[in-house]
N, C-alpha and C positions, 0 to 999 in steps of 0.2 A: 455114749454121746455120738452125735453124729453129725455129717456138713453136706447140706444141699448145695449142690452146684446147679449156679445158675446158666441156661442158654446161652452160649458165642451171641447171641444176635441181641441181647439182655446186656450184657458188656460194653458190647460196638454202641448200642443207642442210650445207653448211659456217658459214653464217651463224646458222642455226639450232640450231646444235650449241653455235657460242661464246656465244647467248643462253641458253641452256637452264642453260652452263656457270655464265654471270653468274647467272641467277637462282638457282640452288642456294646463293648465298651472300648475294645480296639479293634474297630474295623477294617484296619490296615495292619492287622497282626500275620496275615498269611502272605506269603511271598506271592510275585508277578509269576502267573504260569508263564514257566520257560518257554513253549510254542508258542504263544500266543503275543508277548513283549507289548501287552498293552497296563500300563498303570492303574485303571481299574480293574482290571481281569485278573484274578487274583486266588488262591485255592490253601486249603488247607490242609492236613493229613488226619485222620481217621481211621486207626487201625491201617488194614492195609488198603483203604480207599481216598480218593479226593476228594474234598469235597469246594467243588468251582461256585464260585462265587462273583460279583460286580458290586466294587462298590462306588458309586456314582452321585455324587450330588447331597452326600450325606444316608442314603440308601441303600442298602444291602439287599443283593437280590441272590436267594441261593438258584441258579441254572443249573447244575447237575450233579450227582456224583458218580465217580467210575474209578473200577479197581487198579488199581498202580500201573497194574503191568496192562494194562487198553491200551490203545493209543487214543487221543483225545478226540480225533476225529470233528465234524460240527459240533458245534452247538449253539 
């Protein structure tokens, strides 16, 4: 018998999938990014990435993701 293991990046967008899933029902589930201090602007964690989000107006808008240790720089 044996066990295929699957891709790091198979995992990460499987993880991403089930967050994407959560947030379409609470879209206020990810905290106010700390630089930012705006109540829409909002981010979630993904493995070791963010993934930045707005949510505005009943809308989700995914703006970017970037790995933890980035600085957030624009966007």
């Amino acid at each position: 018998m044996f066990h295929v293991l699957r891709p790091p990046v198979d995992a990460w967008s499987d993880e991403l999938v089930r967050k994407l899933k959560l947030l379409e029902s609470f879209p206020e589930m990810g905290r106010i990014v700390p630089e930012k201090q705006l109540s829409h602007f909002r981010e979630l964690l993904v493995g070791n990435y963010r993934l930045l989000y707005i949510y505005l107006h009943n809308t989700i808008t995914v703006v970017g993701v970037r790995h933890q240790a980035s600085p957030l720089g624009r966007i």
